[in-house]
N, CA, C, O and CB atoms as a CASP TS submission, in Angstrom:
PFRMAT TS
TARGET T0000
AUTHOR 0000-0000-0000
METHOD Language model
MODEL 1
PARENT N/A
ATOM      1  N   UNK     1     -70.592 -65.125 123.375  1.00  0.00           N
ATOM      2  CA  UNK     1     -71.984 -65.165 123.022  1.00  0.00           C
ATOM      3  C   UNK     1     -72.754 -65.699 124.224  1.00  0.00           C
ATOM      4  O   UNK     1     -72.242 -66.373 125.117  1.00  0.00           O
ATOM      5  CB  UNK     1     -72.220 -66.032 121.759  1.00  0.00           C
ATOM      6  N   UNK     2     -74.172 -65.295 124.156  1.00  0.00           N
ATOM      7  CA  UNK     2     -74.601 -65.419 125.555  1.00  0.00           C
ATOM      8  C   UNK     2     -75.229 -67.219 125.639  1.00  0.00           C
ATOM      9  O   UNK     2     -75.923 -67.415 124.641  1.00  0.00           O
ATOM     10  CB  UNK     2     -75.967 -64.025 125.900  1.00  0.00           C
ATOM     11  N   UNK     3     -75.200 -67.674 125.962  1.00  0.00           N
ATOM     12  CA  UNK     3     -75.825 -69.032 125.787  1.00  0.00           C
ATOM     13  C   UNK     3     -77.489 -69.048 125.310  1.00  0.00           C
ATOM     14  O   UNK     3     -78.370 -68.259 125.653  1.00  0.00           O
ATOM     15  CB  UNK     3     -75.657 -69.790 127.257  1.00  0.00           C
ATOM     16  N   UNK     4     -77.565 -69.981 124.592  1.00  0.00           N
ATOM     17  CA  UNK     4     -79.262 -70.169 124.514  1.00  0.00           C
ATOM     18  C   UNK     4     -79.351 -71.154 124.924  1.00  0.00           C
ATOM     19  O   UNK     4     -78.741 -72.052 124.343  1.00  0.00           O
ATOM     20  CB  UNK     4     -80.088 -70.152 123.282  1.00  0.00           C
ATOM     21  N   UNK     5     -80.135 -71.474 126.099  1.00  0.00           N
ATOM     22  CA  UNK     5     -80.926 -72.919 126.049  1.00  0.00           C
ATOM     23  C   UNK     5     -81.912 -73.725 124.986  1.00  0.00           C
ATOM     24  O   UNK     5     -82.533 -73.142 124.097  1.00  0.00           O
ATOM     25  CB  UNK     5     -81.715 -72.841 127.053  1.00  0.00           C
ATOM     26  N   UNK     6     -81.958 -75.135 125.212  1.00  0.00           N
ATOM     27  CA  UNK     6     -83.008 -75.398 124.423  1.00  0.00           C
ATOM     28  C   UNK     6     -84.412 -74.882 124.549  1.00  0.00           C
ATOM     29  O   UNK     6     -85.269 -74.436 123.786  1.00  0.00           O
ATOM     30  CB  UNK     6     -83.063 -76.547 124.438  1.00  0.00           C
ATOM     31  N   UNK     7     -84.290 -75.128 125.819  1.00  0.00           N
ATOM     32  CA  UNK     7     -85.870 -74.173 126.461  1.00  0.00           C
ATOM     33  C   UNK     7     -86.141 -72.956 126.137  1.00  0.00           C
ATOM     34  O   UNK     7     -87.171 -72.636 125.544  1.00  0.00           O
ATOM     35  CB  UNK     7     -85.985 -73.890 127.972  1.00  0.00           C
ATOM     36  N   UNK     8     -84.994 -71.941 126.596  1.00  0.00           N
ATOM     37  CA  UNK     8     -85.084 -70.852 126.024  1.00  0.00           C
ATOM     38  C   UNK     8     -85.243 -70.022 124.278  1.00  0.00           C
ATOM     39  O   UNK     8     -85.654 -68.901 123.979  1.00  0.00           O
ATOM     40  CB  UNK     8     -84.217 -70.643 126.585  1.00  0.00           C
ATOM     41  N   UNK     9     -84.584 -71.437 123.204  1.00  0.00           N
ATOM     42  CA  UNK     9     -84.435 -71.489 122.071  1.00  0.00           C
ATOM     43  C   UNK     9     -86.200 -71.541 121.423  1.00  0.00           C
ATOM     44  O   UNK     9     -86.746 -70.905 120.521  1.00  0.00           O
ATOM     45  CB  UNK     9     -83.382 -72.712 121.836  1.00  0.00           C
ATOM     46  N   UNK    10     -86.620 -72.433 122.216  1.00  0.00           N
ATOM     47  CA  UNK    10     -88.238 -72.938 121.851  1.00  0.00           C
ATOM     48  C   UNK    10     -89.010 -71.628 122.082  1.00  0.00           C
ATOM     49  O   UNK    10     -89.855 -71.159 121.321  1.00  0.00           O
ATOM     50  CB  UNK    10     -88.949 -74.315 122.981  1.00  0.00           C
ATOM     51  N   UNK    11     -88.507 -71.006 123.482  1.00  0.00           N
ATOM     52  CA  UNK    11     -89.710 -69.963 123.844  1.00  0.00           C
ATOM     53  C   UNK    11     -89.506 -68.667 123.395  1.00  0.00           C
ATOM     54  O   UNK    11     -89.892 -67.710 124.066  1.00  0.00           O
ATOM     55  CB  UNK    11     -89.957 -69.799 125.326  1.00  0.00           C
ATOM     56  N   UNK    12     -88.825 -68.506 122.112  1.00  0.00           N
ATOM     57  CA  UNK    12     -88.234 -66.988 121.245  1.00  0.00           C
ATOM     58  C   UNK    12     -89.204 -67.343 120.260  1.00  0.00           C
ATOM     59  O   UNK    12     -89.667 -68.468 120.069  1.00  0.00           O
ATOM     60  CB  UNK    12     -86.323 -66.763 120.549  1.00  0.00           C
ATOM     61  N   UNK    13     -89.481 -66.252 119.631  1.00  0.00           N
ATOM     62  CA  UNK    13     -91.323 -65.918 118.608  1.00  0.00           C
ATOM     63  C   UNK    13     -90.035 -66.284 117.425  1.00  0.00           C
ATOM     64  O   UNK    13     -88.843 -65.980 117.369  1.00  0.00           O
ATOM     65  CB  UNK    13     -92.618 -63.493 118.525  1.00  0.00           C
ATOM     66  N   UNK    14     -91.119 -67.232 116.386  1.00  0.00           N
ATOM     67  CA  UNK    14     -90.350 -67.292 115.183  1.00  0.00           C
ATOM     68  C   UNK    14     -89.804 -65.970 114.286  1.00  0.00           C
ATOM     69  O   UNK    14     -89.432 -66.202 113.136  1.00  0.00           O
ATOM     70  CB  UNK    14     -91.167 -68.058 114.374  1.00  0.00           C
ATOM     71  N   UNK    15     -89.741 -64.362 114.879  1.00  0.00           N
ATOM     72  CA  UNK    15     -89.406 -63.555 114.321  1.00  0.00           C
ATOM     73  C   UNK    15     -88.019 -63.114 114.559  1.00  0.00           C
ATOM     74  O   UNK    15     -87.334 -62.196 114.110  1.00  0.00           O
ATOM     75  CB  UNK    15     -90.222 -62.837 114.441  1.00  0.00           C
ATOM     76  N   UNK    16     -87.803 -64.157 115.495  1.00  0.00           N
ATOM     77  CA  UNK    16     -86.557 -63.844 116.674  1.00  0.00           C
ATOM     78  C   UNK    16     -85.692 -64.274 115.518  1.00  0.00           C
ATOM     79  O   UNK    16     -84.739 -63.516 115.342  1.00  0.00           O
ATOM     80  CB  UNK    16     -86.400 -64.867 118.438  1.00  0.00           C
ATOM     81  N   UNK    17     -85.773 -65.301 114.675  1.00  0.00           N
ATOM     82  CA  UNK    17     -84.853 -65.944 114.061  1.00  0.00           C
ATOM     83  C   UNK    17     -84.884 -65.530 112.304  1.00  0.00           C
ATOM     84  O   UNK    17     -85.956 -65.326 111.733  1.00  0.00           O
ATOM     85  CB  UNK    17     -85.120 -67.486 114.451  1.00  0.00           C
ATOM     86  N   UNK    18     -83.352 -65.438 111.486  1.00  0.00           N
ATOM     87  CA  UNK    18     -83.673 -64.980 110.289  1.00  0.00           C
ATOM     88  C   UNK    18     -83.939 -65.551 109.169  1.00  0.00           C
ATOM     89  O   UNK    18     -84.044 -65.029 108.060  1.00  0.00           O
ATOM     90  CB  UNK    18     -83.016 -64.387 110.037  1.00  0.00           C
ATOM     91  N   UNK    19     -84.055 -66.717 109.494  1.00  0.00           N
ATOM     92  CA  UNK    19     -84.554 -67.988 108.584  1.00  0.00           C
ATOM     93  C   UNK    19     -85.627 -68.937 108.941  1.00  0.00           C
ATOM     94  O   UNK    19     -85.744 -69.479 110.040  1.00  0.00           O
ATOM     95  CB  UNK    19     -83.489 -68.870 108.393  1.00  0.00           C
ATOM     96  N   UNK    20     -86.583 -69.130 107.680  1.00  0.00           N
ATOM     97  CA  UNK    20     -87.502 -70.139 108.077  1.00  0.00           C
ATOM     98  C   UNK    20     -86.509 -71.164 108.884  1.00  0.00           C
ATOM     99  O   UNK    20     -85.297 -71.339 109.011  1.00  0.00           O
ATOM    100  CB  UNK    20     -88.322 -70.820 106.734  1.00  0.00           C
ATOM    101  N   UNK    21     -87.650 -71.698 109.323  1.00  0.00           N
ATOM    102  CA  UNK    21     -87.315 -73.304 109.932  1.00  0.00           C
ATOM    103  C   UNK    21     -86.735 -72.958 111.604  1.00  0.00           C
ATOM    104  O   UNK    21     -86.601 -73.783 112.507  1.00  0.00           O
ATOM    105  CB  UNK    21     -85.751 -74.284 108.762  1.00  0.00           C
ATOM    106  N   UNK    22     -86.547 -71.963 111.639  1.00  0.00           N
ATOM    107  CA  UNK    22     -85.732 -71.109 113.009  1.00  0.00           C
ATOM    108  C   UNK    22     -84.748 -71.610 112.966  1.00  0.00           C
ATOM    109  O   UNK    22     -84.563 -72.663 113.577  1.00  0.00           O
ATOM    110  CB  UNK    22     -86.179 -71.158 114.538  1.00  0.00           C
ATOM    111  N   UNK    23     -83.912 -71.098 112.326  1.00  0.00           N
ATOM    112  CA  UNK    23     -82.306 -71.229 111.590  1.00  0.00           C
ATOM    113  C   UNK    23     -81.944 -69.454 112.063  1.00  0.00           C
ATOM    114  O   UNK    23     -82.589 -68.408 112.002  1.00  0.00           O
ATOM    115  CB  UNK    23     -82.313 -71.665 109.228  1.00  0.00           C
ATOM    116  N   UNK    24     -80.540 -69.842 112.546  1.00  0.00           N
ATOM    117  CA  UNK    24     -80.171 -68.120 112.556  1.00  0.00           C
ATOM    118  C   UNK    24     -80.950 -67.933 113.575  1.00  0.00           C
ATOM    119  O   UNK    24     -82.115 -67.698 113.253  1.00  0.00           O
ATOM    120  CB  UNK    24     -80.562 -67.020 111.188  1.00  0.00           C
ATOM    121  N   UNK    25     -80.644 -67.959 115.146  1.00  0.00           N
ATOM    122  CA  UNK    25     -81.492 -67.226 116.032  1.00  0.00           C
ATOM    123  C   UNK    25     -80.768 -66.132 116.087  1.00  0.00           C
ATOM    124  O   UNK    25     -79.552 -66.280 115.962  1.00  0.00           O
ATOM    125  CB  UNK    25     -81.823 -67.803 117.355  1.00  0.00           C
ATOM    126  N   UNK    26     -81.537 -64.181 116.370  1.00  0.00           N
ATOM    127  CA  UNK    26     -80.465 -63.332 116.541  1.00  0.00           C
ATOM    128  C   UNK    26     -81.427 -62.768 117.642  1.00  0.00           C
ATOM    129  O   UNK    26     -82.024 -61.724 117.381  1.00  0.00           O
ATOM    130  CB  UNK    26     -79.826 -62.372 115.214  1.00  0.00           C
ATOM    131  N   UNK    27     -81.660 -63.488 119.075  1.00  0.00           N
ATOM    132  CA  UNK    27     -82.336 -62.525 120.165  1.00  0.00           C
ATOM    133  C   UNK    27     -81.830 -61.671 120.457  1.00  0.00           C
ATOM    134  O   UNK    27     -82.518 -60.653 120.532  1.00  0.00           O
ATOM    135  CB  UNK    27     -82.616 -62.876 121.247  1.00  0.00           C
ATOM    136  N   UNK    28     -79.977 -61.537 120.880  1.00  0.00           N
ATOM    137  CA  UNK    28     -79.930 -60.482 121.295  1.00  0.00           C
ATOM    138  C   UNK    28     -78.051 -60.117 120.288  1.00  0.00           C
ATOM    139  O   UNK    28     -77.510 -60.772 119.397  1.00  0.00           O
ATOM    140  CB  UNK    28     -80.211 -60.562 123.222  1.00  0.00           C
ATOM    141  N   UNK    29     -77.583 -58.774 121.028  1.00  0.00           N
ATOM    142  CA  UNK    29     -76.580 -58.428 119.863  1.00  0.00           C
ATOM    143  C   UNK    29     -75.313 -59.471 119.401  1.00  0.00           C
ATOM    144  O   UNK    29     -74.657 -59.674 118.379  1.00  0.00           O
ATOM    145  CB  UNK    29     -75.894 -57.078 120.316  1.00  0.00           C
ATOM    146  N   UNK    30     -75.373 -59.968 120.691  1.00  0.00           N
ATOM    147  CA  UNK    30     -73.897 -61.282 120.863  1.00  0.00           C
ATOM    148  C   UNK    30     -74.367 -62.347 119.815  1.00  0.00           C
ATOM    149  O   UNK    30     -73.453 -62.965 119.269  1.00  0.00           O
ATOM    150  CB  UNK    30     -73.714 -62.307 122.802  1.00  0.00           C
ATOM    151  N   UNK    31     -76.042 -62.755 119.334  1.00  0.00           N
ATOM    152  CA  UNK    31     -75.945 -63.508 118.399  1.00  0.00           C
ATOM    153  C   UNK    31     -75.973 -62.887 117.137  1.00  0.00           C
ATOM    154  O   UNK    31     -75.451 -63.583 116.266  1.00  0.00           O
ATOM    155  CB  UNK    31     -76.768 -64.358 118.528  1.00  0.00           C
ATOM    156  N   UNK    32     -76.470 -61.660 116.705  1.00  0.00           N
ATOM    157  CA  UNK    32     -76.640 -60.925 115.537  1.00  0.00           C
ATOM    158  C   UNK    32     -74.799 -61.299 114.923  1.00  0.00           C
ATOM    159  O   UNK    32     -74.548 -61.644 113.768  1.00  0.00           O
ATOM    160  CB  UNK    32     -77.214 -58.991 115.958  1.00  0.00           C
ATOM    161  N   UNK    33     -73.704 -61.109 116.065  1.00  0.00           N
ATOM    162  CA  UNK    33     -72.166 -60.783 116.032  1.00  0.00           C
ATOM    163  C   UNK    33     -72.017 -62.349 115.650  1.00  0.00           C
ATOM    164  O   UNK    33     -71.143 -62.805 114.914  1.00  0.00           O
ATOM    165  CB  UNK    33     -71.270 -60.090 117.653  1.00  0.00           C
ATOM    166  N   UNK    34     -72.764 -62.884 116.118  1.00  0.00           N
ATOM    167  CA  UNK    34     -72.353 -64.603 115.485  1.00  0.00           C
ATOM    168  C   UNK    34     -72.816 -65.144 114.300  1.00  0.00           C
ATOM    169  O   UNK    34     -72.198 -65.953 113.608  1.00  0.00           O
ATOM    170  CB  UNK    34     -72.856 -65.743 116.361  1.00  0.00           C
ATOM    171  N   UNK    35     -74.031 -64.637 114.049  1.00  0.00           N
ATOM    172  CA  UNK    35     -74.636 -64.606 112.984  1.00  0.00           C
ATOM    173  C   UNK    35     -74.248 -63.893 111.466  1.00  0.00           C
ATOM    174  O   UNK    35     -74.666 -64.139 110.335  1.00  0.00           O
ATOM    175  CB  UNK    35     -75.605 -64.198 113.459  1.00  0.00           C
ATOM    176  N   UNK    36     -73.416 -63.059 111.894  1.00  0.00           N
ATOM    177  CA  UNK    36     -72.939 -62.544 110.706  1.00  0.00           C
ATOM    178  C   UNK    36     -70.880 -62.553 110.174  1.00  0.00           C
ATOM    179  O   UNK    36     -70.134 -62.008 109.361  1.00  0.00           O
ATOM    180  CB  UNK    36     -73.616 -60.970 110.938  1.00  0.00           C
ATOM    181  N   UNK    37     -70.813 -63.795 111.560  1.00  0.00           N
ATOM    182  CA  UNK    37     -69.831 -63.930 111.286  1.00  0.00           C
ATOM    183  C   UNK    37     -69.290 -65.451 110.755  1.00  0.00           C
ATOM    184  O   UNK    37     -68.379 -65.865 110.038  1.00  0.00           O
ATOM    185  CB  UNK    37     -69.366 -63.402 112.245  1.00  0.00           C
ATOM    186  N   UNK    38     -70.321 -65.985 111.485  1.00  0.00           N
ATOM    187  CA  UNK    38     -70.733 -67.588 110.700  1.00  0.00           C
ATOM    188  C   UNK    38     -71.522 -68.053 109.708  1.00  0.00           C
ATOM    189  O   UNK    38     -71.679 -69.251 109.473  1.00  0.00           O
ATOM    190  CB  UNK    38     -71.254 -68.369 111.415  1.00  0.00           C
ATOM    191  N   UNK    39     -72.280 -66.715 108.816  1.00  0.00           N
ATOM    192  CA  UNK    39     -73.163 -67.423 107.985  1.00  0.00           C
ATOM    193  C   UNK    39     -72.253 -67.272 106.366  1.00  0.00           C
ATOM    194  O   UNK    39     -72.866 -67.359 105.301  1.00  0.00           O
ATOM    195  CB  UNK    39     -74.896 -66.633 108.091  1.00  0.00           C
ATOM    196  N   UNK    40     -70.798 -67.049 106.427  1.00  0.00           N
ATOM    197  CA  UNK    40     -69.924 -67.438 105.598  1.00  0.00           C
ATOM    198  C   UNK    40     -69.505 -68.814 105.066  1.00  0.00           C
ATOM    199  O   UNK    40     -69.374 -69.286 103.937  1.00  0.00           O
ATOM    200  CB  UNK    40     -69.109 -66.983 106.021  1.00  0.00           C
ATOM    201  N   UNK    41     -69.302 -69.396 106.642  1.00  0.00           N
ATOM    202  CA  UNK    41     -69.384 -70.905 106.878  1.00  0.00           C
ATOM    203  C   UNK    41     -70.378 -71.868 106.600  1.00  0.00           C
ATOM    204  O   UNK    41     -70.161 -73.068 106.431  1.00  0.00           O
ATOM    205  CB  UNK    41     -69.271 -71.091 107.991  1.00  0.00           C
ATOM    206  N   UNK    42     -71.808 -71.133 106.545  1.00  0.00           N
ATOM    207  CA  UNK    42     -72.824 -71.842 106.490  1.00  0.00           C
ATOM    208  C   UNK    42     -73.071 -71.564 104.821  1.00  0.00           C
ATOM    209  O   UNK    42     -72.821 -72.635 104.269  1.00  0.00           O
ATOM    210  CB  UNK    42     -73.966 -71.415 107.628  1.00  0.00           C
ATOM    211  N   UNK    43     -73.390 -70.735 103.995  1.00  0.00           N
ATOM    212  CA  UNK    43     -72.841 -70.503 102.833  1.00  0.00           C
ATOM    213  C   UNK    43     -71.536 -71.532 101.932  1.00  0.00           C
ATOM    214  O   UNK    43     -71.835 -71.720 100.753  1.00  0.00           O
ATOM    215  CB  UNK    43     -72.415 -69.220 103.167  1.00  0.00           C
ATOM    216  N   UNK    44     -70.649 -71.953 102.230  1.00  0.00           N
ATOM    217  CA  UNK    44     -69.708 -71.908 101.953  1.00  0.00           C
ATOM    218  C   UNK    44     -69.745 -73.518 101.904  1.00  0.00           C
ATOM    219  O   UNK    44     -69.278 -74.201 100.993  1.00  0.00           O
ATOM    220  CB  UNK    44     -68.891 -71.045 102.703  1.00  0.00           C
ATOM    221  N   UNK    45     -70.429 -74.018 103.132  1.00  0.00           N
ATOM    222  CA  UNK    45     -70.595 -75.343 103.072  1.00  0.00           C
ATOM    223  C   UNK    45     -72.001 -75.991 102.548  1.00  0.00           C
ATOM    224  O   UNK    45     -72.261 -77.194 102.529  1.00  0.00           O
ATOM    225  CB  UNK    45     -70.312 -75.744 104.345  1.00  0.00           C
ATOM    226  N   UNK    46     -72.452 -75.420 102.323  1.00  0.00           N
ATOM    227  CA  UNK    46     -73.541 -75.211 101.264  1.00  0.00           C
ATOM    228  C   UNK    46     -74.688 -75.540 101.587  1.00  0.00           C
ATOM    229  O   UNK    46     -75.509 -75.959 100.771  1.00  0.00           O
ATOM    230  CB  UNK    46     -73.376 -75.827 100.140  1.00  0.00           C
ATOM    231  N   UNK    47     -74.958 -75.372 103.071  1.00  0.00           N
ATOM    232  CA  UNK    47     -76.376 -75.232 103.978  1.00  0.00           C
ATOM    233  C   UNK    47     -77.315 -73.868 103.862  1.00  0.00           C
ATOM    234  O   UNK    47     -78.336 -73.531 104.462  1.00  0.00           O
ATOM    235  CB  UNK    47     -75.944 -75.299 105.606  1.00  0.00           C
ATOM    236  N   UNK    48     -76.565 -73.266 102.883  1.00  0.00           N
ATOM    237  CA  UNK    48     -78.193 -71.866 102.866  1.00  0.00           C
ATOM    238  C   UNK    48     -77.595 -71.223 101.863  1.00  0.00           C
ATOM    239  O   UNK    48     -76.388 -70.988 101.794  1.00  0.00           O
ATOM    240  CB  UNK    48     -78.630 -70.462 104.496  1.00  0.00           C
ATOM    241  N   UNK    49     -78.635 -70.853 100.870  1.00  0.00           N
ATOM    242  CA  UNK    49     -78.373 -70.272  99.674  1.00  0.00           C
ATOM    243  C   UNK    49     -77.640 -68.741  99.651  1.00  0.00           C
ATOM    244  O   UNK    49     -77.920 -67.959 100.560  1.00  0.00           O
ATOM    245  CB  UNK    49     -79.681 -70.262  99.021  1.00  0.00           C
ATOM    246  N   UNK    50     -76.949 -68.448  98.871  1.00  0.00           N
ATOM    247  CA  UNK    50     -76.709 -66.767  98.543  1.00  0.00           C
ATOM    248  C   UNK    50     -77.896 -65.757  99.100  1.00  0.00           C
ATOM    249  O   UNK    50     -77.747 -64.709  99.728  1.00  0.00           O
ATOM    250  CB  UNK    50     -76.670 -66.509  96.751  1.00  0.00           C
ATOM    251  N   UNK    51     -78.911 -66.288  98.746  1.00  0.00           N
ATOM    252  CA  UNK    51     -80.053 -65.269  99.086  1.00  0.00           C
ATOM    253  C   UNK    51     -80.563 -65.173 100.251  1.00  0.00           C
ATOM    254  O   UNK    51     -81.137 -64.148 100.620  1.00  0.00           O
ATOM    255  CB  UNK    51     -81.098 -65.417  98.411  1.00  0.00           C
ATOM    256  N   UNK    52     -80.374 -66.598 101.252  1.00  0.00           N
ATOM    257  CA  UNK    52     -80.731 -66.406 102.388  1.00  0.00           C
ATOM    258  C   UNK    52     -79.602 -65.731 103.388  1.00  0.00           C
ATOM    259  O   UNK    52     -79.981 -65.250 104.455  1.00  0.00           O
ATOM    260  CB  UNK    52     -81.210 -67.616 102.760  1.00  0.00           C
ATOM    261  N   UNK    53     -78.089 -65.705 102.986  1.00  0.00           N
ATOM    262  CA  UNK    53     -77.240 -65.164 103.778  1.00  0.00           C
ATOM    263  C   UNK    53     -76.860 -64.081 103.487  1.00  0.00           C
ATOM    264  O   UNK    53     -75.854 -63.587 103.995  1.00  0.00           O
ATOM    265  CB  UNK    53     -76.371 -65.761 103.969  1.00  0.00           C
ATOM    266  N   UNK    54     -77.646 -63.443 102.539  1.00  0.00           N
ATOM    267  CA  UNK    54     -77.922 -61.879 102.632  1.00  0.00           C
ATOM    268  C   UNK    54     -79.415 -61.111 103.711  1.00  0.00           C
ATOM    269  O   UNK    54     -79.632 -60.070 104.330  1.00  0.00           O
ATOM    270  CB  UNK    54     -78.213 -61.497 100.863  1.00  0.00           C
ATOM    271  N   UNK    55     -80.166 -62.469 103.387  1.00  0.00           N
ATOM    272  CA  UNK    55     -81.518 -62.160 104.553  1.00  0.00           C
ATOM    273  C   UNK    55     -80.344 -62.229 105.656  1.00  0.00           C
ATOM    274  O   UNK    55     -79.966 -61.090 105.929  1.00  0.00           O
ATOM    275  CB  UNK    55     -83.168 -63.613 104.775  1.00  0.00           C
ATOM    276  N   UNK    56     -79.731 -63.123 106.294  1.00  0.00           N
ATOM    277  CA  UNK    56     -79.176 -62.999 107.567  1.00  0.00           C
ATOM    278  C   UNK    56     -78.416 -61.904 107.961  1.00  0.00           C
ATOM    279  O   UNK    56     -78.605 -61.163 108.925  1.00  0.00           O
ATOM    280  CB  UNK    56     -78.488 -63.958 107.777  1.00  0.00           C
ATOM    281  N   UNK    57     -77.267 -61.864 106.863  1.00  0.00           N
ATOM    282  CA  UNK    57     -76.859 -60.357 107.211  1.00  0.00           C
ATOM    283  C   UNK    57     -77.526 -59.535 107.521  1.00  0.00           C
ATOM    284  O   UNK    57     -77.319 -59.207 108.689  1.00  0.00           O
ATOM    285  CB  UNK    57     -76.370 -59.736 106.461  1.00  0.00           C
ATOM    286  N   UNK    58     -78.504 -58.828 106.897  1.00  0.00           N
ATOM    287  CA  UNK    58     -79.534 -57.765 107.008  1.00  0.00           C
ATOM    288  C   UNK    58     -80.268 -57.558 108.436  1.00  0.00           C
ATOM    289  O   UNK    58     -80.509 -56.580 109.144  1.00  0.00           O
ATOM    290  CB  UNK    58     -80.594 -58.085 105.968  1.00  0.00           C
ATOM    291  N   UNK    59     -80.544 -59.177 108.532  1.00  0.00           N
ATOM    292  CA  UNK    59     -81.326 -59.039 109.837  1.00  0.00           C
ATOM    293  C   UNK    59     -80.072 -58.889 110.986  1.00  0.00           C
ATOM    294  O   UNK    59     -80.017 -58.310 112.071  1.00  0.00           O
ATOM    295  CB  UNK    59     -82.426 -60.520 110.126  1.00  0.00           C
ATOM    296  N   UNK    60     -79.465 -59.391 110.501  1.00  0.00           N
ATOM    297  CA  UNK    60     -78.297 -59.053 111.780  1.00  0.00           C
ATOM    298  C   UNK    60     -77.913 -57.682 112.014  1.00  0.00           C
ATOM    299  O   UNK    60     -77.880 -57.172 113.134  1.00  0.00           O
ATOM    300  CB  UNK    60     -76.866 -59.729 111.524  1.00  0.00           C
ATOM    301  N   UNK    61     -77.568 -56.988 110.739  1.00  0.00           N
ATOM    302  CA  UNK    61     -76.925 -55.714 111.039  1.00  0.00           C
ATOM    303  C   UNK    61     -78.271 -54.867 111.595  1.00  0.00           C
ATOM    304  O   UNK    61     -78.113 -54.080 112.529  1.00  0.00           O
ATOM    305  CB  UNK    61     -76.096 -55.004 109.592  1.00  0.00           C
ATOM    306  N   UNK    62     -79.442 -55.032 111.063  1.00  0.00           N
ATOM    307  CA  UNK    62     -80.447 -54.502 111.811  1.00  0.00           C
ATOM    308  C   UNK    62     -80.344 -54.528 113.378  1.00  0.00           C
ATOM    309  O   UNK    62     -80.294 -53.651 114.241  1.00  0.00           O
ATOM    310  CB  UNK    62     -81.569 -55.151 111.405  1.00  0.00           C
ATOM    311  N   UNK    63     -80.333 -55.910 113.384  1.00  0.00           N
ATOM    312  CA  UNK    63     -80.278 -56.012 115.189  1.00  0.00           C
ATOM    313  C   UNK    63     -79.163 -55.498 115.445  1.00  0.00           C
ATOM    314  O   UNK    63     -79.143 -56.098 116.520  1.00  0.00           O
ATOM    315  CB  UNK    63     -80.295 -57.511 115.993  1.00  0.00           C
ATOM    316  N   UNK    64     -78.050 -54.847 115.459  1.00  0.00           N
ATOM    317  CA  UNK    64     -76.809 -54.377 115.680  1.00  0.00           C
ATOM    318  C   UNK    64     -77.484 -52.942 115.634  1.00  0.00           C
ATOM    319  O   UNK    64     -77.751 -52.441 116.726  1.00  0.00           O
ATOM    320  CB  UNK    64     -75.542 -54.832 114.608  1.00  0.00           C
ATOM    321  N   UNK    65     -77.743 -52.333 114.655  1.00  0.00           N
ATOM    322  CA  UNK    65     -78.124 -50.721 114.400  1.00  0.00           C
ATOM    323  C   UNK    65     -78.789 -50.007 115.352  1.00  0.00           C
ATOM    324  O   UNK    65     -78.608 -48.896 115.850  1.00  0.00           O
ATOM    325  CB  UNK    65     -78.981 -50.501 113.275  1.00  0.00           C
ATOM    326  N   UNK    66     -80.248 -51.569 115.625  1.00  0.00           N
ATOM    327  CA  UNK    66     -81.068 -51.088 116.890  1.00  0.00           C
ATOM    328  C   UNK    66     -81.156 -51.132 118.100  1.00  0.00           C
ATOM    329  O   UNK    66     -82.165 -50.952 118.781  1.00  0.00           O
ATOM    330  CB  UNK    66     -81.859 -51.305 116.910  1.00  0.00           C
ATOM    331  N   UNK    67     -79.207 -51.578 118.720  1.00  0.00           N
ATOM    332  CA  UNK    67     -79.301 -51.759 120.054  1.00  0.00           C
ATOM    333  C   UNK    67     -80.366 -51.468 120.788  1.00  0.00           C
ATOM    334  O   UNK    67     -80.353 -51.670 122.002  1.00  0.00           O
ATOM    335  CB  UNK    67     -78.475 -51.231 120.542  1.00  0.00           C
TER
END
């Protein structure tokens, strides 16, 4: 995965990310691939509801579809 800085984390438009609060950043495909492979974990440990880790999926596989 490509690194994010903090700097760089701040200066992505809150659309960049698939959860309020800018949770789930997916700028580019290497995080969409992390994002939909960790939000099992995040689910599971009971930091984001059923409904939001279907928003993540979605937005992820989107960003995947639209290289």
């Amino acid at each position: 995965m490509a690194i994010l800085t903090a700097k760089t984390r701040n200066s992505l438009a809150d659309s960049t990310f698939a959860l309020p609060g800018r949770r789930f950043p997916i700028p580019d495909r290497s995080h969409a691939v992390a994002a939909e492979r960790l939000v099992g974990r995040s689910l599971k440990a009971g930091n984001i509801s059923s409904a939001q880790a279907a928003t993540v999926r979605r937005k992820a596989k989107a960003k995947l579809k639209g290289r």
